[in-house]
One Martini backbone bead per residue (centre of mass of N, CA, C, O) as a GRO file, in nm:
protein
  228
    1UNK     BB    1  -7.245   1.389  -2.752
    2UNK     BB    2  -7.396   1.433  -3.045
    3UNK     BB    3  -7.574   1.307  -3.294
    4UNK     BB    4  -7.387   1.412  -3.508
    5UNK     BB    5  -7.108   1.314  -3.423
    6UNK     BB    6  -7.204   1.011  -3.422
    7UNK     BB    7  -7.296   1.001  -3.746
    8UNK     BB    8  -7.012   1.041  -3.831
    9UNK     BB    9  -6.832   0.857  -3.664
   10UNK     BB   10  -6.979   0.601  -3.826
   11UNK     BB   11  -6.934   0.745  -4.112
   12UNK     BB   12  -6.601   0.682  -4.082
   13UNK     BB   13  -6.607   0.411  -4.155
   14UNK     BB   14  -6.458   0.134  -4.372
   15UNK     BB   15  -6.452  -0.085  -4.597
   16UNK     BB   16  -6.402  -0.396  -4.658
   17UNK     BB   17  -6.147  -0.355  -4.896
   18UNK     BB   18  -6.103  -0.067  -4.949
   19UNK     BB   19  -6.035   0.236  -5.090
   20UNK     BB   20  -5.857   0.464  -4.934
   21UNK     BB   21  -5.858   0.814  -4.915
   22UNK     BB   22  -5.719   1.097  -4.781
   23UNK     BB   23  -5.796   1.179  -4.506
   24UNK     BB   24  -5.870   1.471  -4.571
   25UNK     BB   25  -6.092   1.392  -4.790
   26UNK     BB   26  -6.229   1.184  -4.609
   27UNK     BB   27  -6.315   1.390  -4.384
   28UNK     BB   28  -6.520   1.590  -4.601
   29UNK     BB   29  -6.672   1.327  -4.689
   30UNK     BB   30  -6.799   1.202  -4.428
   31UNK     BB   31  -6.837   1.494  -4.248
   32UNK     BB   32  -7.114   1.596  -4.361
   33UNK     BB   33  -7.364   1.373  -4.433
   34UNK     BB   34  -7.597   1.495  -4.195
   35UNK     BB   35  -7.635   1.747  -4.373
   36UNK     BB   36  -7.700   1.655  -4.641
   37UNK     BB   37  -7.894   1.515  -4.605
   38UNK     BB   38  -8.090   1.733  -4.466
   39UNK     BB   39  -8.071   1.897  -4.728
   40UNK     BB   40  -8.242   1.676  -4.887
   41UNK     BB   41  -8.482   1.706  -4.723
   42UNK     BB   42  -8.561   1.950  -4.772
   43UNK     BB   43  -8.570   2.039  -5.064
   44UNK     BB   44  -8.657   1.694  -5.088
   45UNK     BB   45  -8.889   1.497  -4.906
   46UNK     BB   46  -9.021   1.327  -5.120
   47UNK     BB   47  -8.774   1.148  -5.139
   48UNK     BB   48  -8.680   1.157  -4.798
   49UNK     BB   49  -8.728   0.964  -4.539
   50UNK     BB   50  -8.508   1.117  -4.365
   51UNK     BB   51  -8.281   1.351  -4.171
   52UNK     BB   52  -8.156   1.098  -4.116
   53UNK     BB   53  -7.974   0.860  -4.134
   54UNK     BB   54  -7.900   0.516  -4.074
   55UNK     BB   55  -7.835   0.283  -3.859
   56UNK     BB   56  -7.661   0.021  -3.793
   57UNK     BB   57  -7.931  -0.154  -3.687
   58UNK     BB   58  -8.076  -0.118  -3.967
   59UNK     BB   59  -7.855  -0.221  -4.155
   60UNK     BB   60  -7.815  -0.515  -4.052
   61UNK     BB   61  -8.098  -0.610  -4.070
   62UNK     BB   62  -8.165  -0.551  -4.360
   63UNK     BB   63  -7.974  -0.780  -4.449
   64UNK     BB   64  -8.067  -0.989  -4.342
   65UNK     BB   65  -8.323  -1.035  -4.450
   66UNK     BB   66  -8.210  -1.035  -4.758
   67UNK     BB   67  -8.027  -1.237  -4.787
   68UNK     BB   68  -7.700  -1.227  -4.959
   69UNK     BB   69  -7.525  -1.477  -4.998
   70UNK     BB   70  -7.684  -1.576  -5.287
   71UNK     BB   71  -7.619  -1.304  -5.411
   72UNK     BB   72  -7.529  -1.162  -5.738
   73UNK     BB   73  -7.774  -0.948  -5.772
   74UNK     BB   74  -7.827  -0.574  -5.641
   75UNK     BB   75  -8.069  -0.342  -5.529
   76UNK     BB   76  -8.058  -0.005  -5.461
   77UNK     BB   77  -8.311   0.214  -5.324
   78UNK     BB   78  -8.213   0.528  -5.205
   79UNK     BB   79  -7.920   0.548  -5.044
   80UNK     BB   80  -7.798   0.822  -5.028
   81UNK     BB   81  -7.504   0.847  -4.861
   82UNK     BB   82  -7.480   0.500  -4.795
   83UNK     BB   83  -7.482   0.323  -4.508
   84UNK     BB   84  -7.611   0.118  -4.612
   85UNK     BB   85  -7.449   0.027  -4.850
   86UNK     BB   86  -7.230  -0.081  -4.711
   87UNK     BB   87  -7.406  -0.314  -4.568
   88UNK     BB   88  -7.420  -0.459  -4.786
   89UNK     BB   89  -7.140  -0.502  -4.914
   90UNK     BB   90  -7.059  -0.668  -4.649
   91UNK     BB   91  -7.288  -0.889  -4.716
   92UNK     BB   92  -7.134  -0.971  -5.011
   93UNK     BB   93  -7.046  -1.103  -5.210
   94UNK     BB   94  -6.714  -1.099  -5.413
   95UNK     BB   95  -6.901  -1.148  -5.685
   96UNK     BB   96  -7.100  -0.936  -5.670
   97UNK     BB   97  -7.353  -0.671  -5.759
   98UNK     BB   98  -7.434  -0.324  -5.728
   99UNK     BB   99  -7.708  -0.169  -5.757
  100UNK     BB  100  -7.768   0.192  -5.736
  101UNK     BB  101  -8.070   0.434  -5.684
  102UNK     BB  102  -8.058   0.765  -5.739
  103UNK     BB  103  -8.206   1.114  -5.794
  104UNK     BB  104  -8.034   1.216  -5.652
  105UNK     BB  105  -7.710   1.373  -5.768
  106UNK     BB  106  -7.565   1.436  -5.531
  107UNK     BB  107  -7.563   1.183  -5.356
  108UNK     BB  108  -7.477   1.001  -5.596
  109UNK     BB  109  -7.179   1.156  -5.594
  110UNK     BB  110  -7.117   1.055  -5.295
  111UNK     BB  111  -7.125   0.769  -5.312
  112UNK     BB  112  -6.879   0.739  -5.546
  113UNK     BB  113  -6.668   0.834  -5.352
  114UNK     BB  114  -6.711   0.699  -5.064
  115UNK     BB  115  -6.738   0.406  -5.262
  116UNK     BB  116  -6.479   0.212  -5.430
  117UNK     BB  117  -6.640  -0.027  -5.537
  118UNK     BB  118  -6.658  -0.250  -5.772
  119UNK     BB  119  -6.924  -0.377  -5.688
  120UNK     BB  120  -7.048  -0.062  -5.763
  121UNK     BB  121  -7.263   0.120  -5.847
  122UNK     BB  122  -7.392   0.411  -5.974
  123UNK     BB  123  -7.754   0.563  -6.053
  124UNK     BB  124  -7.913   0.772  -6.170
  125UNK     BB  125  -8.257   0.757  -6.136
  126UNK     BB  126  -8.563   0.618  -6.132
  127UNK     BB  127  -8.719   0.357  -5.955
  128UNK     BB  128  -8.865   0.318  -6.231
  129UNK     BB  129  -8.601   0.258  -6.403
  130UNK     BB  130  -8.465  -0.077  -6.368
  131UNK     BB  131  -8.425  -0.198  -6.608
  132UNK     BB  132  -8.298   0.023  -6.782
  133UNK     BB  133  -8.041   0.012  -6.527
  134UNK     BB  134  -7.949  -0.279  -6.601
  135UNK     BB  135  -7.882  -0.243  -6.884
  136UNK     BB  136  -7.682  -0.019  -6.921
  137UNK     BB  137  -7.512  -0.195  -6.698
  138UNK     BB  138  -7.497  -0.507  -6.762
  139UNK     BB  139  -7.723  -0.647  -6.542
  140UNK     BB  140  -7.883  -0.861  -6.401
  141UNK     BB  141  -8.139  -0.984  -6.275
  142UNK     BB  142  -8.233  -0.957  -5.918
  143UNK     BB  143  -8.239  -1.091  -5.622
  144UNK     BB  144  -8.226  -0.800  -5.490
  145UNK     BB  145  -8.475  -0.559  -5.374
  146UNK     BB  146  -8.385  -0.205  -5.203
  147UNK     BB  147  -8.576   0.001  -5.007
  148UNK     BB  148  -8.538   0.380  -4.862
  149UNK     BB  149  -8.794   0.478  -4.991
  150UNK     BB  150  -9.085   0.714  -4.946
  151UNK     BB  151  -9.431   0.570  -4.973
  152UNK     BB  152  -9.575   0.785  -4.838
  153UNK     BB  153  -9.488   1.063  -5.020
  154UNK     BB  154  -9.583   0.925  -5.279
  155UNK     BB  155  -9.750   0.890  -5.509
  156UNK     BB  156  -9.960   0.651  -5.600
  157UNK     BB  157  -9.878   0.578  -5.906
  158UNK     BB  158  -9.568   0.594  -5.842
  159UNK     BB  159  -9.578   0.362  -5.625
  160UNK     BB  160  -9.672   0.141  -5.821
  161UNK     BB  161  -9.481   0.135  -6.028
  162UNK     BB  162  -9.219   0.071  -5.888
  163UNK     BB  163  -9.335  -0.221  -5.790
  164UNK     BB  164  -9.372  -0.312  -6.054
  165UNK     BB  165  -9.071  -0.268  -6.124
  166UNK     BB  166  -8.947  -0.460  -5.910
  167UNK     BB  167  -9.115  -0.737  -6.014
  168UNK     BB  168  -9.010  -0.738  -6.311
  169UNK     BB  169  -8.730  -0.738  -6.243
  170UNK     BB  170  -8.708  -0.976  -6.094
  171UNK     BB  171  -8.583  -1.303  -6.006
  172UNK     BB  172  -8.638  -1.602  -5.951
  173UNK     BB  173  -8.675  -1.586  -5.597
  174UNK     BB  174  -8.685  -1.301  -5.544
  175UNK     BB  175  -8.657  -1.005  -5.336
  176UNK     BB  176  -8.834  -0.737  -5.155
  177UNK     BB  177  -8.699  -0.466  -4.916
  178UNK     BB  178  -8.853  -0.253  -4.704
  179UNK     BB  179  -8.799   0.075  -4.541
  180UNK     BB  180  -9.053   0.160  -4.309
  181UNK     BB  181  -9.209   0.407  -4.079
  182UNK     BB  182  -9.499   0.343  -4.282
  183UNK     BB  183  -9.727   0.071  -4.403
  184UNK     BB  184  -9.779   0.174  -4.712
  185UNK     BB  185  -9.628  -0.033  -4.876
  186UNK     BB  186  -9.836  -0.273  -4.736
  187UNK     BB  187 -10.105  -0.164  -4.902
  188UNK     BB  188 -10.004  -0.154  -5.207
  189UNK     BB  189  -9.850  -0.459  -5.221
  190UNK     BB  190 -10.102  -0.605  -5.270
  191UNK     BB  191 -10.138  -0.517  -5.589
  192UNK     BB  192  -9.811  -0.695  -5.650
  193UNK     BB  193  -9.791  -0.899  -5.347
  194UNK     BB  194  -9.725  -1.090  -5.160
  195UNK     BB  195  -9.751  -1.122  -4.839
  196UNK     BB  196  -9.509  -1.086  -4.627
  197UNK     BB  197  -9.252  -1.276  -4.491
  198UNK     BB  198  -9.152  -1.021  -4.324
  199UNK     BB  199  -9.193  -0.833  -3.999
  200UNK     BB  200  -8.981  -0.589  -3.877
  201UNK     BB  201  -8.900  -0.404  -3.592
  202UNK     BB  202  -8.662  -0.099  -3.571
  203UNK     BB  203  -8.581   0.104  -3.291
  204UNK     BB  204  -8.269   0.160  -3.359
  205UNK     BB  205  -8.376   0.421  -3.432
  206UNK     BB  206  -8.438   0.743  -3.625
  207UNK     BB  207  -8.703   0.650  -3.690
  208UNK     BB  208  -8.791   0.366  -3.666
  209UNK     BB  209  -8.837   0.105  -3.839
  210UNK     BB  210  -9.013  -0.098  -4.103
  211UNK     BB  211  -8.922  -0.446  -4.221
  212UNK     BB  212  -8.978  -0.585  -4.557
  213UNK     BB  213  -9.081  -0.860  -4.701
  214UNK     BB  214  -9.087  -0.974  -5.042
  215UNK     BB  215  -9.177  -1.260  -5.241
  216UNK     BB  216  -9.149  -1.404  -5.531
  217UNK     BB  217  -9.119  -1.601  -5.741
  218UNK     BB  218  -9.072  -1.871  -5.806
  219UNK     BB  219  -8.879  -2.135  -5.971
  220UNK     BB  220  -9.074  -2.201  -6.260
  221UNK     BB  221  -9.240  -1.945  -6.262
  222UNK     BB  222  -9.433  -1.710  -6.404
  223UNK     BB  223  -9.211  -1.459  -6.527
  224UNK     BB  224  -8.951  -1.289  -6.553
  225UNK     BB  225  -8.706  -1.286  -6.723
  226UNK     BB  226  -8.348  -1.255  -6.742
  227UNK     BB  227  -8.115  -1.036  -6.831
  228UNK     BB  228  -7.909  -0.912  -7.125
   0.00000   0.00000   0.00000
């Protein structure tokens, strides 16, 4: 079996309790997946983190440190085609809400269709725009903000500004968990975040992956309200 083949036959799992699309139609949305990642890894790179999904096993990991189950708004920067989207879903309780944040228009449109999850918002537009996309959609400030876009290969001042966004958009207590390749995320994040409290390398991944948590300021401490 190819490697093509396997992360096809993984991506056409469907989410526990999710509305499924007929057969036909499943089949065109799921099957396509690794194609599509790869085109817009080519097109725009410096976007996409890499040319093919995240495993199941980084997908899982991500949850894990994230820590979702006390979370009630979370924000997912980066979907790409959904299957971290997917594993986030799949560990957040039954009434929070994720709001996915992708750049690329394709992506985020295949997003919407491959998971009709209620909990689930899918916003065109840039990582540096987290207030505003919590905003339009009337979600309070995020417990939880998840990014795997590719802090390696974007400008210097795009980069820390997502990160200040992502900062000041947290609710008190609220937590940042960044998966990435190269470690220039937390060296970014030192001037905008306290040192990670979690760093974690999945092996189980093409290519590893380093799993980062930044914890925002505990409650009670000077911070952005939450949004209304």
């Amino acid at each position: 079996m190819t490697l093509t083949r396997r992360l096809a036959t993984r991506d056409e799992m469907p989410i526990q309790g999710s509305i499924k699309p007929p057969a036909g139609r499943r089949a065109r949305v799921e099957g396509d997946a690794p194609g599509l990642f790869f085109r817009s890894f080519l097109e725009r790179p410096r976007e996409v983190g890499s040319i093919i999904p995240s495993s199941r096993f980084l997908e899982r990991r991500v949850a894990r440190v994230a820590a979702l189950r006390d979370a009630r708004v979370v924000v997912e920067l980066g979907p790409g085609t959904g299957g971290t989207t997917q594993a986030l879903l799949r560990a957040m309780r039954p009434d929070a809400r994720l709001l996915a944040i992708e750049i690329n228009p394709r992506l985020a449109e295949r997003v919407r269709r491959r998971l009709p999850d209620p909990r689930l918002v899918v916003h065109a537009g840039s990582a540096a725009e987290i207030t505003e996309a919590l905003a339009a959609h009337g979600l309070d400030a995020p417990d939880v903000v998840i990014s795997g876009i590719p802090f390696s290969t974007m400008p210097r001042p795009l980069a820390l500004a997502i990160l200040r966004a992502v900062r000041d958009a947290l609710a008190p207590g609220g937590r940042f968990v960044a998966y990435q390749v190269r470690d220039r995320v937390a060296v970014l994040a030192r001037e905008v975040f306290a040192p990670p409290s979690t760093v974690a390398l999945e092996v189980r991944n093409v290519p590893p992956m380093r799993v980062y948590r930044f914890d925002g300021p505990a409650r009670g401490s000077s911070t952005s309200p939450r949004l209304r």
